[in-house]
C-alpha positions, 0 to 999 in steps of 0.5 A: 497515488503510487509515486507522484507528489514531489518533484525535488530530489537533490532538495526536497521540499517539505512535501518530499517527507510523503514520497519518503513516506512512500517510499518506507511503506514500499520497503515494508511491504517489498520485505513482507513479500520476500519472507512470505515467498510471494504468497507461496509460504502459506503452501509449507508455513514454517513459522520462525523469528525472520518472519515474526519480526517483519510481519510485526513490523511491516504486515499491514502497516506497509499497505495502510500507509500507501493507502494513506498517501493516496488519499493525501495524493488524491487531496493534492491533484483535486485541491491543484485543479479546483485552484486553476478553477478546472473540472478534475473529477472525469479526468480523475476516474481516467486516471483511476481507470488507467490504473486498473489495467496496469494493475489487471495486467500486473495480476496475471502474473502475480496475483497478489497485486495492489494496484487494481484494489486501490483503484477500484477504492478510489472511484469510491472516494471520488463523491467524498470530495464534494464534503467539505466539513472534516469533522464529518469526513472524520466521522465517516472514515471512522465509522469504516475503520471500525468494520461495520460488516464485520461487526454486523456479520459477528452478531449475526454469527452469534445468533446463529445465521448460516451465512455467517458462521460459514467458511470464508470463501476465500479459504477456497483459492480455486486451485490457484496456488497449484499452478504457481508453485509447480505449473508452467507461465502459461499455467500460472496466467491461466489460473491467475485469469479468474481463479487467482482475483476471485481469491483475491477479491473474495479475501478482500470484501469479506475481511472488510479490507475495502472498506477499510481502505476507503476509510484510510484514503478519507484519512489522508484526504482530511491530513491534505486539507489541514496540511498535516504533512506540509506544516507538521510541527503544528499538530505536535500535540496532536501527534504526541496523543494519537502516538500515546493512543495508539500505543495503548491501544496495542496490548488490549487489542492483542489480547483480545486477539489472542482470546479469539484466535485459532478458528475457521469460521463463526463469530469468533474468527470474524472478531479475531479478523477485525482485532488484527485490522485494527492492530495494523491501523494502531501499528500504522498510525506508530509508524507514520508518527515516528517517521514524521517526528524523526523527519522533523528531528532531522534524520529527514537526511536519512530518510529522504533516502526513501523519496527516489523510491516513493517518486517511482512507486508504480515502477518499482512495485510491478519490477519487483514481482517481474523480478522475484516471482520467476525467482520463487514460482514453479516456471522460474527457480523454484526458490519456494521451498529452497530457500530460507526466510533468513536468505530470503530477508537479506537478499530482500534487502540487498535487491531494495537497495539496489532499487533506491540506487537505481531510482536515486541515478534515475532522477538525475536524467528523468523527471518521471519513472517509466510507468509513471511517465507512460501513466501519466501520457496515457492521462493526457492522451498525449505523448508531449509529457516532459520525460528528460531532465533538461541539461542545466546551461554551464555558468560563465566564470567571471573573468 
């Protein structure tokens, strides 16, 4: 889920590698939205070394791997009310249903928000838990990894069908973007009210991206029940493969993709989108790998540095557009098309630094982050959420 699969801090348990995990994908995905200007950089596209480097780095990558966490969360809440022999399903969709609010409510201001895609997927994975044989979960998530639509929609394109050699639909955002790069905030909620999540929706069910996350939470549904994360040294063959095929996999498909690219529409632009999800899936699976060797390794030390930020996902997610959109949009500072990507990067990190700081001493008093809190509340209908850490009573000295 976004930011609730460990308590420990100070000393985390094993598990604590997925909210760092978490937490990675969110720096990734915070830094693609910093050079990319918040979606604005596709109104004056200036390509250059800064937004290659992170887009190579982090475009895609980031949000598989928040896809995967969640179906490993997902694994941990159904697995923990199935041990206390209590019905989760019903209380799951509440959940998810909460989410989606949040995450309706956050698109009004920013219209490339996750939260509402990745909930809408997981009603979809909730009938998923009732199969228990992984091999046939596997089957099932690769056979949406591998875009059925969009092959069935390629084939279509060659043989002709008007449907499928059309324009995407989502070339036409339905004048959304005017009003974030010049408009005021009422002008911005407005057209981000229907036009901006029929842009947003459109992109997401044509390129197959719902599919294909549906096929990562299966994934990590399965590494939850073969507690992948909680005892990785076990699958160290397994891993040293994925890794190698992955890798492989990398240079064939980019120049597949290279063969297909530069089209608006038809069979080849289709291709060219597949191609590019599956290099974001090769990318991701390096980047899990590396991240989960390196933590075994033991530069967990380091990298546990992320598990504060991967705790408060929700929060930090929905604070950074409330901060960055007014820095960039048209209503706020109007940084768009004023500042570099260069700056841009470094003051992305800056501003994620200050978060992992703020998240590290907001553990030390809070057992929750604030939306995670008021989430988690809203699940229970109850406001008797433990929120403050309890003062640990002073030893006694021996005297």
């Amino acid at each position: 889920m976004m930011g609730e699969a460990s308590n420990a801090v100070a000393k985390p348990s094993r598990l604590g590698i997925v909210d760092g995990l978490r937490g990675y994908a969110l720096f990734g995905l915070f830094l693609v939205h910093m050079t990319g200007y918040f979606e604005l950089y596709n109104a004056r596209p200036v390509p250059s070394l800064v937004q290659d480097s992170v887009l190579l780095l982090f475009l895609g990558k980031s949000f598989t791997l928040l896809a995967i966490c969640f179906g490993f969360s997902f694994f941990v809440m159904m697995d923990g009310a199935r041990r206390r022999g209590q019905p989760f399903a019903g209380r799951f969709a509440w959940r998810l249903a909460l989410l989606f609010g949040i995450g309706w409510l956050h698109s009004l201001i920013y219209r490339g928000d996750i939260i509402v895609v990745l909930a809408t997927a997981g009603f979809l994975l909730i009938p998923f838990d009732a199969i228990r044989s992984t091999r046939l979960l596997l089957v099932l998530a690769a056979i949406l990894l591998l875009q059925p639509f969009l092959i069935l929609r390629i084939v279509a394109g060659h043989y002709g069908a008007a449907w499928a050699l059309a324009d995407p639909f989502f070339y036409n955002d339905g004048g959304a973007m005017g009003p974030s790069l010049f408009g005021s905030f009422g002008d911005l909620v407005q057209a981000n009210f229907v036009a901006g999540k029929v842009s947003k929706w459109s992109f997401y069910v044509e390129t197959g991206r719902i599919v294909q996350i549906l096929g990562l939470y299966l994934v990590g549904l399965v590494l939850g029940r073969q507690r992948f994360f909680a005892e990785p040294e076990r699958f160290a063959r397994l891993r040293l493969w994925a890794l190698i095929v992955a890798v492989i996999a990398i240079p064939p498909l980019a120049y597949a993709r290279d063969l297909a690219c530069c089209h608006r529409n038809g069979p080849l632009y289709w291709a060219d989108v597949m191609l590019a999800g599956w290099l974001d899936i090769a990318g991701m699976v390096i980047s899990l790998l590396v991240f989960v060797q390196l933590w075994i390794w033991g530069s967990g030390r380091i990298l546990n540095r992320f598990i504060p930020a991967g705790r408060m996902t929700l929060t930090l997610y929905i604070g950074q557009s409330l901060v960055f959109v007014p820095v960039y949009y048209g209503f706020g500072l109007h940084l768009w098309d004023r500042i570099t990507q260069t700056e841009s990067l470094l003051l992305g990190l800056a501003a994620f630094a200050l978060q992992l700081v703020f998240a590290t001493y907001w553990f030390r008093y809070f057992l929750y982050g604030p939306l995670e809190w008021l989430w988690r509340a809203a699940t229970k209908l109850s406001l008797d959420v433990p929120f403050r850490r309890r003062a640990e009573p002073l030893k006694r000295s021996a005297t």
